[in-house]
C-alpha positions as CSV (number, residue, x, y, z in Angstrom):
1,X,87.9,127.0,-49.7
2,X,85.1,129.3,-51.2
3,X,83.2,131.3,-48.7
4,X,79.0,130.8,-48.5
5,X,77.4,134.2,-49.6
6,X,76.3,136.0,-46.6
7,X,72.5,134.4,-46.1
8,X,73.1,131.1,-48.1
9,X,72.6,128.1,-47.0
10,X,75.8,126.6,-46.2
11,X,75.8,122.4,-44.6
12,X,78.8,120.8,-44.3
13,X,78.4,117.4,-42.8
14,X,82.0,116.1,-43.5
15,X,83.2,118.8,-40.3
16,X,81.4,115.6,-37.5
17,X,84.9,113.4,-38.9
18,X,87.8,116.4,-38.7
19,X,89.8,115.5,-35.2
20,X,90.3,117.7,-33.1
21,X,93.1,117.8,-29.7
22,X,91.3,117.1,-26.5
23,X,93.7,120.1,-25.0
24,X,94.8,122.7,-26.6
25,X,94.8,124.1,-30.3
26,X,98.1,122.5,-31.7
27,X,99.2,119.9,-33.9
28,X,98.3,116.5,-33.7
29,X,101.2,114.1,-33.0
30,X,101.0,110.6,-33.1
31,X,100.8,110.5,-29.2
32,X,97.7,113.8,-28.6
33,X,94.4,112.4,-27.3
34,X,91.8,113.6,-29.6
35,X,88.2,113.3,-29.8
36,X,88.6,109.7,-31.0
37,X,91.0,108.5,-28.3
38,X,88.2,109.9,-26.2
39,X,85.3,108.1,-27.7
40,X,87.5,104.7,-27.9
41,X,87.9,105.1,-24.3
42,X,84.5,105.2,-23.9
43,X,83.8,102.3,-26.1
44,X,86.2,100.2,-23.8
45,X,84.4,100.9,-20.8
46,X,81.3,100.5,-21.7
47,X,82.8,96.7,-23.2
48,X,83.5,96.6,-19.3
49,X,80.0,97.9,-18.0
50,X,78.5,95.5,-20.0
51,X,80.9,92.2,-19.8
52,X,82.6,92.6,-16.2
53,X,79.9,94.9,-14.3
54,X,77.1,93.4,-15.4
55,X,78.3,89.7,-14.8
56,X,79.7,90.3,-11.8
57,X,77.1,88.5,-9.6
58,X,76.3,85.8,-12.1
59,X,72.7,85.4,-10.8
60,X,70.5,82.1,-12.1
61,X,67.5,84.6,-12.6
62,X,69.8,87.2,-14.6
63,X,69.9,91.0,-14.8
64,X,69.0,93.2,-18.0
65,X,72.9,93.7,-18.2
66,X,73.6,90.1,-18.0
67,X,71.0,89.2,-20.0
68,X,72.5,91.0,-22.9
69,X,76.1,89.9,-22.3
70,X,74.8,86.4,-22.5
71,X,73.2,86.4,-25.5
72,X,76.3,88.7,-27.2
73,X,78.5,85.8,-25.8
74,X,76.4,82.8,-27.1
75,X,76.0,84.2,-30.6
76,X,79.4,85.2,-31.3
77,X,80.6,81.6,-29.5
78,X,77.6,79.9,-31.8
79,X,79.3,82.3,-35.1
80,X,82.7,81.4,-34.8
81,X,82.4,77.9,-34.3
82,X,80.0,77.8,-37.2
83,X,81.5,79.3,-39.6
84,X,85.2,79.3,-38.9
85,X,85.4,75.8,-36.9
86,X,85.4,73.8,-33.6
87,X,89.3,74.7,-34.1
88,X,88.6,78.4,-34.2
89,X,87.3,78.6,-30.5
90,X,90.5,79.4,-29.4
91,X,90.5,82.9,-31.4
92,X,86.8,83.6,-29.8
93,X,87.8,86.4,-27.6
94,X,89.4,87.9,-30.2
95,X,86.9,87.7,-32.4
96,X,84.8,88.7,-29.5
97,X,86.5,91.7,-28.1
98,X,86.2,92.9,-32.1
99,X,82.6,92.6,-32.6
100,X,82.0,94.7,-29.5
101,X,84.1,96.8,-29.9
102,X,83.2,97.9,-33.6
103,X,79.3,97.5,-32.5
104,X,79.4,99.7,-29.2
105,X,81.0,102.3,-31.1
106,X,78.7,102.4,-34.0
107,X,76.2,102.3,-31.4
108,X,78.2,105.4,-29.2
109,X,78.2,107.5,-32.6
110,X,74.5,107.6,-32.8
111,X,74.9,110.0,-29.5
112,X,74.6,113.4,-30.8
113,X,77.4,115.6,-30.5
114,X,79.8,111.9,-30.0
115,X,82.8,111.4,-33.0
116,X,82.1,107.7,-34.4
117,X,85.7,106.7,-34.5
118,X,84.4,103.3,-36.8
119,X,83.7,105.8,-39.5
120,X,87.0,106.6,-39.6
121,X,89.6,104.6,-42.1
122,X,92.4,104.7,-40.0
123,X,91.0,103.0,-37.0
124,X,88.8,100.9,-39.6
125,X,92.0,99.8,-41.4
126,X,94.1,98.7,-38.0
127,X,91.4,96.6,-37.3
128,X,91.2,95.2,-40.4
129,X,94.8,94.8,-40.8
130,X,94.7,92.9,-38.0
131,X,92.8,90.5,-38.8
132,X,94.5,90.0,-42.2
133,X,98.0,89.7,-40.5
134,X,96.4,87.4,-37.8
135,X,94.6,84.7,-40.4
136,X,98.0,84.9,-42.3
137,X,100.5,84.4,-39.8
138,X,98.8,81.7,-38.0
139,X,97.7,80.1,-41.3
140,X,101.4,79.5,-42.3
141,X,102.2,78.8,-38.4
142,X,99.4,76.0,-38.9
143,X,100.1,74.9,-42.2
144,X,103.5,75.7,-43.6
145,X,104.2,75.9,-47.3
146,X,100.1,74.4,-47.4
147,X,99.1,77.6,-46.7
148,X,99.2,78.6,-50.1
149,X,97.0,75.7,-51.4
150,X,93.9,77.9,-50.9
151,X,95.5,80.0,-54.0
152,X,95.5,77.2,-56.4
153,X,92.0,76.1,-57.3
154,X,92.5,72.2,-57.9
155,X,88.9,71.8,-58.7
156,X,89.1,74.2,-62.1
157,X,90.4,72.7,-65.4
158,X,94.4,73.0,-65.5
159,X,94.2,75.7,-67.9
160,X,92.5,77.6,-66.1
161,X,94.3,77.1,-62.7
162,X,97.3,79.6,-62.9
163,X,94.9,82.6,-63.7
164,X,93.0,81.3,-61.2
165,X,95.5,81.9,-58.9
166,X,96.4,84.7,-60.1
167,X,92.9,85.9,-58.9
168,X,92.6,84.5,-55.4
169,X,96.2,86.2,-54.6
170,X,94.8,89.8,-55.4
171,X,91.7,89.2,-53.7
172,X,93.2,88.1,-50.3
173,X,95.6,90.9,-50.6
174,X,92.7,93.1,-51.4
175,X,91.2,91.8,-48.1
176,X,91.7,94.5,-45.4
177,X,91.1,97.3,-47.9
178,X,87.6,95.7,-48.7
179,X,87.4,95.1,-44.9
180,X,87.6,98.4,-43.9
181,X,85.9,100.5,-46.1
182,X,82.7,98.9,-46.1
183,X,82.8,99.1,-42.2
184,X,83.7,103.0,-42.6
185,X,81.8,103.8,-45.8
186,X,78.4,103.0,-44.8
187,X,78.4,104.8,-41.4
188,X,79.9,107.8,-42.6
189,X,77.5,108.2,-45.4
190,X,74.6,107.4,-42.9
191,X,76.2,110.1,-40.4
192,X,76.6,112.4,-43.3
193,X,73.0,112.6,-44.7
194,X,71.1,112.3,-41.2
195,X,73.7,115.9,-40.6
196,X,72.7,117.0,-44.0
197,X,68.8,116.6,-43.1
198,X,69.7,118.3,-39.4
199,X,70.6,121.6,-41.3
200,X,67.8,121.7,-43.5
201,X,65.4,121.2,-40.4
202,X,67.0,124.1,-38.8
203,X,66.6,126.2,-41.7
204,X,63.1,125.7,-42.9
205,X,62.3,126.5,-38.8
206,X,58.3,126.0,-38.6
207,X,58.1,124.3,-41.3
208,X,60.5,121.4,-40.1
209,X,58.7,118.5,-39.8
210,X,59.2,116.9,-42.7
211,X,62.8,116.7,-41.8
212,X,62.3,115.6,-38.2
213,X,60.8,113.1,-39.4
214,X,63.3,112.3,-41.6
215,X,66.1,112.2,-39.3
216,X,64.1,109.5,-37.1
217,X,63.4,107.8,-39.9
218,X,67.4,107.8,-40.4
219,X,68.4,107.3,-37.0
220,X,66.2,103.8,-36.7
221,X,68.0,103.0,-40.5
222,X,71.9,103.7,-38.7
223,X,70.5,101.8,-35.5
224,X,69.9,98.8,-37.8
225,X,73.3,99.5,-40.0
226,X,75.7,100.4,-37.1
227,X,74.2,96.1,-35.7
228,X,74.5,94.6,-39.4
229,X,78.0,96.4,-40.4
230,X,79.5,94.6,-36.8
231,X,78.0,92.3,-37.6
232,X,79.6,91.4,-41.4
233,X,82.7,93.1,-40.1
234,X,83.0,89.6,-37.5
235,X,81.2,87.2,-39.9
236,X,84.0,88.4,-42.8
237,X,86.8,88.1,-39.6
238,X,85.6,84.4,-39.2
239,X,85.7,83.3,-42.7
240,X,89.0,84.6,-43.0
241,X,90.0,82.7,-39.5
242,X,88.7,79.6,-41.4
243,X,91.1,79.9,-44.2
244,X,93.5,79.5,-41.5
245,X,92.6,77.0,-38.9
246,X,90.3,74.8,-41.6
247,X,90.7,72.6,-44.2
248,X,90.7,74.1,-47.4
249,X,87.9,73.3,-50.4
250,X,89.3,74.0,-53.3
């Protein structure tokens, strides 16, 4: 890697993703904590604070906490059934449990100095496979052999059907990969230019406004794009869940 000339101005906003051992200086193994098993951890118990503590005295006139956990429960609940089913309400807590968990971390990553593990494939992909291996395995559980009418467009003209097909095989395939990168993408690109604008602030000192301004400006956008990208990221997970548990309409 070339070195900055001595005085340049040198920003490298890629270094917030590198991981890096909790203890120590070593390699990292499959099994060393790391600054994202750290910031996961947090994201689970702040899913507890804010479903378990916060509910825990289930008052009719109810808390800010409860408040919140309320209406988190009654949209998702509302979401699923909507759009994947009445037959999909058994997979809510899933489907629950994944939209909290990939919105409080977006959320947690917005903390300066935090590691936004959503931002990071890996963990992005897992989730995403996930869901692809869940929707498949209880499609064909559900279905059988009918499972694979939702490749075969009956609707399009028969010459048309087989390519058709064709199609709608590579696309579900393509499913997690989609799934997961738009979820990473966008907050890593976020993160990345509101550090990129952080390093010009702190160069240009006095005259730093402009840029301070800039990174609020940014911060409210990534408030709004860490709720919307959970938000897609369960909407997609439902859709899918229908192709499952639904009828299909082809």
């Amino acid at each position: 890697m070339a070195t900055p000339a001595e005085g340049g101005f040198n920003i490298d906003p890629m270094s917030q993703y590198l991981l890096r051992p909790l203890f120590g200086d070593g390699a990292i193994l499959w099994y060393t904590p790391t600054n994202a098993t750290l910031w996961m951890g947090v994201t689970v118990l702040a899913t507890v604070a804010l479903l378990v503590l916060s509910t825990r005295r289930r008052a009719i006139v109810p808390s800010r906490g409860q408040s919140i956990a309320e209406l988190i429960y009654g949209f998702i609940h509302r979401m699923v059934e909507d759009v994947a089913g009445h037959e999909a309400l058994r997979f809510f807590p899933y489907v629950m449990t994944l939209f909290l968990f990939v919105f409080l971390s977006n959320l947690l990553g917005l903390i300066p100095t935090s590691f936004t593990s959503t931002a990071q494939i890996a963990v992005t992909a897992t989730l995403a496979l996930l869901v692809f291996f869940t929707v498949t395995l209880v499609g064909i559980a559900r279905k059988g052999v009918g499972f694979l009418g939702m490749f075969w467009v009956s609707s399009a003209p028969a010459a048309l059907r087989p390519i058709l097909a064709v199609i709608e095989v590579i696309s579900y395939f393509v499913r997690p990969l989609s799934h997961s990168v738009r979820l990473g993408g966008n907050l890593l690109a976020g993160h990345a230019v509101i550090k990129v604008i952080a390093g010009f602030a702190g160069a240009l000192g006095v005259g730093s406004v402009v840029p301070i301004m800039g990174i609020v400006g940014m911060y409210a956008l990534e408030v709004l794009v860490a709720t919307v990208q959970a938000y897609v990221f369960t909407i997609l997970t439902c859709v899918y869940l229908r192709d499952a548990v639904g009828e299909a309409h082809h």
